[in-house]
C-alpha positions as CSV (number, residue, x, y, z in Angstrom):
1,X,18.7,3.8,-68.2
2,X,21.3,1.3,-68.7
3,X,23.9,2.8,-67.6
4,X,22.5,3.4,-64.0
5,X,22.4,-0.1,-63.9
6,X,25.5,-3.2,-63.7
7,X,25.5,-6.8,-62.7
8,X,26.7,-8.2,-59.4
9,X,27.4,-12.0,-59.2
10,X,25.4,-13.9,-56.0
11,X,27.2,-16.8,-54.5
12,X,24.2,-19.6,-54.1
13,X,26.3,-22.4,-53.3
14,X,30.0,-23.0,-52.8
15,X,32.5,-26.0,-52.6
16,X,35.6,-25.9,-50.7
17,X,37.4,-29.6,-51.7
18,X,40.3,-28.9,-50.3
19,X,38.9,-28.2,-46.9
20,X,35.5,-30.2,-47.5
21,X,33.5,-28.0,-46.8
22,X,30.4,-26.9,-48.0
23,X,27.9,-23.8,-47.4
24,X,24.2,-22.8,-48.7
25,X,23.9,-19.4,-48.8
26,X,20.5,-19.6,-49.6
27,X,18.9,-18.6,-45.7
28,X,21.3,-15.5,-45.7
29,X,19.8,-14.6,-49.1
30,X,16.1,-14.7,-47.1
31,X,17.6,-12.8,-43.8
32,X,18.9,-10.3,-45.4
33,X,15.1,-9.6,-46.9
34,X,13.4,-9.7,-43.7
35,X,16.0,-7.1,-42.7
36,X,14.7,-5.2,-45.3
37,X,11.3,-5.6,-45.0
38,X,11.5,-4.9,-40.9
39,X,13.8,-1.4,-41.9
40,X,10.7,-0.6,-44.2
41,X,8.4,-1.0,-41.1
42,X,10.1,1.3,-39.4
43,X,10.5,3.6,-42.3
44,X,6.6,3.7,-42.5
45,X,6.2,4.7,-39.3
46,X,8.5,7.2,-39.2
47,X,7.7,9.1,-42.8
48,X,4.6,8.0,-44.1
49,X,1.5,10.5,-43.4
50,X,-1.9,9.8,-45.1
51,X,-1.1,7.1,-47.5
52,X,-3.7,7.4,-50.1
53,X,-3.6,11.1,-50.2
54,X,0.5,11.3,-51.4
55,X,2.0,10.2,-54.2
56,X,5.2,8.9,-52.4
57,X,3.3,7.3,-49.6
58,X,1.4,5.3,-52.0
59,X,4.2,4.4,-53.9
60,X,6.3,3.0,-50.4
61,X,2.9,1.0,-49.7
62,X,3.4,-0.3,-52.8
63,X,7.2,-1.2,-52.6
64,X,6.4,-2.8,-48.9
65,X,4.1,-5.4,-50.4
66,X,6.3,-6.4,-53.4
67,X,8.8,-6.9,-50.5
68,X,6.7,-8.8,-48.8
69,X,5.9,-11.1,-51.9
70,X,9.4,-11.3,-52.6
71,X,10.2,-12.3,-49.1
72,X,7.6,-14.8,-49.0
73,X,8.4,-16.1,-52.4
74,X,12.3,-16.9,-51.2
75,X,10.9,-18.5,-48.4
76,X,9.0,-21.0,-50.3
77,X,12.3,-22.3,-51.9
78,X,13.1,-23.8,-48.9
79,X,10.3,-26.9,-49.3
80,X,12.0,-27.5,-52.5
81,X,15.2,-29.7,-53.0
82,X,18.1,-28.4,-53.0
83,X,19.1,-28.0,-57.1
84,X,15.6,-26.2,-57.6
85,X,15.7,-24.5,-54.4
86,X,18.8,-22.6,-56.0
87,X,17.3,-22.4,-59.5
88,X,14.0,-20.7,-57.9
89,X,16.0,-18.4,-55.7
90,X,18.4,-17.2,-58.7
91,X,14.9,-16.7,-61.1
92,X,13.3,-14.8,-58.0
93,X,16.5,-12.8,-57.3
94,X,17.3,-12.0,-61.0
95,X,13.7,-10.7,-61.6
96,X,13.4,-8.9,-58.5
97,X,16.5,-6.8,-58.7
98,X,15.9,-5.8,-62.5
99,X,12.9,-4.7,-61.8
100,X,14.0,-2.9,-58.7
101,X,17.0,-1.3,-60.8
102,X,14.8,0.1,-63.0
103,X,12.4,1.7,-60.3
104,X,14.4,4.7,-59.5
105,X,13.9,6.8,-62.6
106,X,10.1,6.8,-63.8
107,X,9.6,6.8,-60.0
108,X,11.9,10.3,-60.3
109,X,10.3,11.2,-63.0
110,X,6.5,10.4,-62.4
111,X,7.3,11.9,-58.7
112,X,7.8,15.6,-60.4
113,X,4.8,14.5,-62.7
114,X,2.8,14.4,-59.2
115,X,3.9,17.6,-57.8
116,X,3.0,19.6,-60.8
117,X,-0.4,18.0,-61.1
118,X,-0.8,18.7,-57.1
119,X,-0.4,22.5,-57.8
120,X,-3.3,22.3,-61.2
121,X,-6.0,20.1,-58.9
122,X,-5.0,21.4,-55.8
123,X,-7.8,20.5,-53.1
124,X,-9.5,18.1,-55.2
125,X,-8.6,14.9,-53.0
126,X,-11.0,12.5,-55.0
127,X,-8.4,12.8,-58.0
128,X,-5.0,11.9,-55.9
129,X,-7.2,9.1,-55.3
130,X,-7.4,7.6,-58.8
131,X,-4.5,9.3,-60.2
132,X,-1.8,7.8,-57.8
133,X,-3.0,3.9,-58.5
134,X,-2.8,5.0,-62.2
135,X,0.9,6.7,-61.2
136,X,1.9,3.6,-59.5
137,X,0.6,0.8,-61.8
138,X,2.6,2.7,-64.3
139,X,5.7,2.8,-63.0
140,X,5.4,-0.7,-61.6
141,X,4.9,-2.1,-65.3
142,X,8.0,-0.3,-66.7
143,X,10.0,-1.9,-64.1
144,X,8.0,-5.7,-64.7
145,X,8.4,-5.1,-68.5
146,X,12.2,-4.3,-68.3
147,X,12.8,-7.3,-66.1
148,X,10.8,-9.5,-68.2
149,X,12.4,-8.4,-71.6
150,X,16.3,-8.2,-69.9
151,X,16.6,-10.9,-67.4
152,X,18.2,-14.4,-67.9
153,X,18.1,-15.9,-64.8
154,X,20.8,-19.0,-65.1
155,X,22.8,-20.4,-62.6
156,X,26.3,-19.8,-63.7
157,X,29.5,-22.0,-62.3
158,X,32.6,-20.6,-61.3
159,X,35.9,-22.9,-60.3
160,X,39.2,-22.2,-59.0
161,X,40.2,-24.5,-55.5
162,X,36.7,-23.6,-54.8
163,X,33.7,-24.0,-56.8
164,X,30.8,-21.5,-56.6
165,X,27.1,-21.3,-58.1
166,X,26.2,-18.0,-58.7
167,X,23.5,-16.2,-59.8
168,X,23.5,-12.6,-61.9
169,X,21.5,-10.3,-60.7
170,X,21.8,-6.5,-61.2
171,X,22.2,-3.2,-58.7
172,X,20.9,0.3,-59.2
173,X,23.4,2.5,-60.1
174,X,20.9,5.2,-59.6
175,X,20.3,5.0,-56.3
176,X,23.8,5.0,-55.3
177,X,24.8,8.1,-58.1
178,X,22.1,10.1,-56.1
179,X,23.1,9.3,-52.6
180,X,26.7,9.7,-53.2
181,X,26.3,12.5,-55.0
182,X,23.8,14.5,-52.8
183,X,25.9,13.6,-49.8
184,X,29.2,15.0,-51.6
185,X,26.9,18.2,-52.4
186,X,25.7,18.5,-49.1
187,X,29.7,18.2,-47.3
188,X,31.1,20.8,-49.4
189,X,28.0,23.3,-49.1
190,X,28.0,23.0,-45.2
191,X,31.6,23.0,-44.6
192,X,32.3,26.5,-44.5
193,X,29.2,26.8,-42.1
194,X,30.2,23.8,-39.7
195,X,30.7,25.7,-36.5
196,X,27.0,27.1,-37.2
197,X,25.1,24.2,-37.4
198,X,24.8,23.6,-34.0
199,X,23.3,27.3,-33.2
200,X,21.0,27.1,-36.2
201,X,19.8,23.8,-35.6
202,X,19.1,24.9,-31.9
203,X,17.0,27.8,-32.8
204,X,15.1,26.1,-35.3
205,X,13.9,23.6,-32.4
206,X,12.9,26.5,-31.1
207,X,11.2,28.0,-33.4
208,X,8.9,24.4,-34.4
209,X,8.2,24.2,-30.6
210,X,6.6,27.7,-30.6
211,X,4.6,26.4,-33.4
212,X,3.6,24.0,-31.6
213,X,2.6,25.8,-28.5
214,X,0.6,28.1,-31.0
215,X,-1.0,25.0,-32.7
216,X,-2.0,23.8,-29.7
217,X,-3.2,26.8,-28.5
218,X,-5.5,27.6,-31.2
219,X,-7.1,24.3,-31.1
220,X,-8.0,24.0,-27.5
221,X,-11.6,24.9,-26.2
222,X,-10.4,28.8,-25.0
223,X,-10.7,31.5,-26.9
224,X,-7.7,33.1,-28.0
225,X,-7.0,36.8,-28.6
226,X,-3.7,36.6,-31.1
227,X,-3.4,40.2,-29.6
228,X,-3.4,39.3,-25.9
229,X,-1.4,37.8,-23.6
230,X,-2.8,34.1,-24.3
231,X,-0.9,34.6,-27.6
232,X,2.4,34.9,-25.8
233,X,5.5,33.6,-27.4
234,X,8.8,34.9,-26.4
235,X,10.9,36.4,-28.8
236,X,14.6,35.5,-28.1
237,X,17.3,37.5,-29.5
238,X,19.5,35.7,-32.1
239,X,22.8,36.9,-32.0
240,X,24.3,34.2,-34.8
241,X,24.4,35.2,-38.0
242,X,21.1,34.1,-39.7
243,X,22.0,31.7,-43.0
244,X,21.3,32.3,-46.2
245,X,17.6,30.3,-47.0
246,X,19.4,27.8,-49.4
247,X,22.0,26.8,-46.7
248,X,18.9,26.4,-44.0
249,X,16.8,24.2,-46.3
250,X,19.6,22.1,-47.0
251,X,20.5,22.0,-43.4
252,X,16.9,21.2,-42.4
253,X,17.2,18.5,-44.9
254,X,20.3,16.9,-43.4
255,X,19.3,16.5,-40.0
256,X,16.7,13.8,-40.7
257,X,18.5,12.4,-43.7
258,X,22.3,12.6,-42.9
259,X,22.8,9.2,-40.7
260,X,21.2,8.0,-43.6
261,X,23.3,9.6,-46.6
262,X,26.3,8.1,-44.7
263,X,25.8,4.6,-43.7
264,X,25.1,4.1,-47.8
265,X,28.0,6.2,-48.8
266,X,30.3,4.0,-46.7
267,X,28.9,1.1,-48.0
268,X,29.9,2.2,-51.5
269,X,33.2,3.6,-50.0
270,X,33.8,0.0,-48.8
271,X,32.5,-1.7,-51.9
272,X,29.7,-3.4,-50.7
273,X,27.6,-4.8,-53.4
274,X,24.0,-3.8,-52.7
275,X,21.5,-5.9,-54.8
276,X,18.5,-3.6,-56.4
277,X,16.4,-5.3,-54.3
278,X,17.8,-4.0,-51.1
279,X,19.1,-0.8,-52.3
280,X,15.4,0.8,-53.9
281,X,14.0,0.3,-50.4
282,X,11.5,2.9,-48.5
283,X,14.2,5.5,-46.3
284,X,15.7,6.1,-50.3
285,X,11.9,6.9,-51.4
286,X,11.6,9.0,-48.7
287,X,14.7,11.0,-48.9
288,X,14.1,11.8,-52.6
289,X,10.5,12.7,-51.3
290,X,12.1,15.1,-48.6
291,X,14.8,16.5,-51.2
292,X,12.1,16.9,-53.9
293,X,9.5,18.5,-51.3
294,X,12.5,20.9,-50.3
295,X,12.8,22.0,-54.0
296,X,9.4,22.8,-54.4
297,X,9.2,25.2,-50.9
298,X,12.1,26.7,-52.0
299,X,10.8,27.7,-55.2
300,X,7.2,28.5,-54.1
301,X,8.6,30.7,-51.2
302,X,8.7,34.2,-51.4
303,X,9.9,36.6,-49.0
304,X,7.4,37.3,-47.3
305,X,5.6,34.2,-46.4
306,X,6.2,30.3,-46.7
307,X,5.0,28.0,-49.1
308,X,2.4,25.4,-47.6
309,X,0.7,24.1,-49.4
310,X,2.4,20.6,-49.8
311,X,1.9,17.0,-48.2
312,X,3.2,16.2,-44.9
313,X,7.0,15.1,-44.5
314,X,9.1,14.7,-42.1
315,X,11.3,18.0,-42.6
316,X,10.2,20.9,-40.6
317,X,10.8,23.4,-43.9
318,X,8.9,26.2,-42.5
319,X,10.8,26.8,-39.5
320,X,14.2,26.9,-41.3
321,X,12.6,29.3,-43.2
322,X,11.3,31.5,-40.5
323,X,15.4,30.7,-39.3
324,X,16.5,32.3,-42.5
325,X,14.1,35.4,-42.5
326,X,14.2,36.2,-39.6
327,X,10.6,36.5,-39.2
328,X,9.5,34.0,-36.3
329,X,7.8,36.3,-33.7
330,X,4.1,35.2,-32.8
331,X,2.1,37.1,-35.1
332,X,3.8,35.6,-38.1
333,X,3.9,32.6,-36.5
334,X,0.3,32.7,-36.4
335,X,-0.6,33.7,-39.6
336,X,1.6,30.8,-41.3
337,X,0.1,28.1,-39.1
338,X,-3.4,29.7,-39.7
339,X,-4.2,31.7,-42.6
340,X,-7.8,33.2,-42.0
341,X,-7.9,34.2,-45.8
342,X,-8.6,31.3,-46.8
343,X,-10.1,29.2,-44.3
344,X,-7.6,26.4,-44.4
345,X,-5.4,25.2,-41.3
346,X,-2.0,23.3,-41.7
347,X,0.1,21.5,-38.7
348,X,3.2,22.2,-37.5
349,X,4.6,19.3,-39.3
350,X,2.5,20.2,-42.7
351,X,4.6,21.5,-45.4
């Protein structure tokens, strides 16, 4: 794992004699934290379903309260004087960011340990509940013992015309390997299909609003005939050409997760250091959630019917695939929302 990880220098303090001038960097340090910690907010609201019940969720609870300790943490430097105010930041940011660097994998790793164990006690809630804690204290003391065996956490001085304190601490090499990588994938996939996006990503809004209708329909007080007219969901004729059920998946998986995949490409593009700390944050969880969740429909989906049998995320799988097979007319609209067989009902948004 060391090589998905280098060191980035942070500039603490800095001397310019020539102009005399002098600037603390230590408050931009604790900004750019509570950035993070308000983007994880939002990420939360915007992924997370049911968070004892999924792995992922669990383990982006988890990440938003070690933000929240490191936050706080940073912020106590500031009662300090100055000298120990840096040497306290520099231990805090050192630690932090090697334990964050070495996040990504066993989270990876332990993530596809999760799904695989989902499919064996399928149903049997009580376990997620004491198996994800285990998952997550796990992976949490891999990353604690790395930090604590690795880290030196010194203030380090640097002079030219101007002096600099500066602190080492280390960036994850995996996170930006992935996202560079899957965004590179997902360019020269969908280029050939570029003026077909639009179309496809048009009637799969329509096909996830007729599940919709249908989900609602089923769940209000009327009785409903799935044979009558109450069942009514117009089939429009699709004159594109339908694309092939990789190419929809991935799209489905790009139009929540591209603006994403970009802004953090650039940022490499442009060389932007991005400490460990602020790169392992929640939307990366859960876009390797959403790309791992992907995986796992394609795989489990045959022809004839769509696999659902897998935590909520934010993806709408099930209508890409209905986009791909053709096959989004009421009836098997119905029985993929509803499966009478066995007894169990899933949401629109439940893949």
């Amino acid at each position: 794992m060391e090589a998905l990880r280098s060191n980035m220098l942070a500039i603490i303090e800095q001397t310019d004699y020539e102009h005399n001038c002098y600037m603390d960097n230590t408050r931009q340090f604790i900004l750019l934290m509570l950035l993070k910690v308000f983007m994880d907010g939002s990420a939360m609201y915007l992924c997370c379903f049911r968070p004892l019940l999924s792995f992922f969720n669990m383990c982006s609870v988890s990440i938003v309260l070690v933000d929240l300790v490191l936050t706080v943490s940073m912020i106590a430097t500031l009662w300090l004087d100055v000298q120990m105010t840096h040497m306290a930041m520099c231990s805090i940011m050192a630690n932090f960011s090697a334990a964050y660097s070495a996040l990504p994998v066993p989270l990876v790793c332990l993530a596809i340990l999760d799904y695989y164990l989902e499919d064996i006690c399928a149903g049997r809630k009580y376990i997620k509940l004491v198996r994800n804690p285990v998952l997550i204290i796990l992976m949490w003391s891999i990353a604690g013992l790395y930090a604590h065996v690795t880290v030196d956490a010194t203030l380090l001085e640097q002079s030219r015309n101007i002096k600099y304190i500066v602190c080492e601490i280390k960036e994850s090499k995996a996170v930006t390997y992935s996202i560079v990588g899957l965004t590179t994938v997902m360019f020269i996939t969908l280029l050939p299909f570029l003026s077909l996006i639009p179309h496809w990503v048009k009637e799969a809004d329509r096909i996830s609003e007729a599940r919709e209708e249908i989900a609602e329909r089923r769940t209000s007080d009327l009785m409903i005939d799935i044979n009558g007219e109450d069942t009514k969901c117009t089939k429009k004729e699709f004159a594109m050409p339908r694309p092939p059920m990789c190419i929809s998946l991935l799209i489905c998986f790009g139009v929540f997760w591209i603006p994403y995949l970009t802004v953090t490409t650039l940022c490499v593009m442009f060389e932007f250091g991005i400490p460990a700390y602020i790169g392992v944050n929640l939307l990366w969880v859960q876009c390797v959630n959403s790309l791992l969740a992907g995986v796992v429909f394609w795989v489990r989906s045959d022809i004839m019917m769509p696999y659902s049998s897998q935590p909520e995320n934010v993806c709408l799988w099930q209508a890409y695939w209905h986009l791909s097979t053709g096959t989004e007319d009421h009836h098997q609209l119905f029985a993929t929302i509803f499966n009478p067989s066995k007894g169990e009902r899933s949401t629109p948004f439940s893949v």
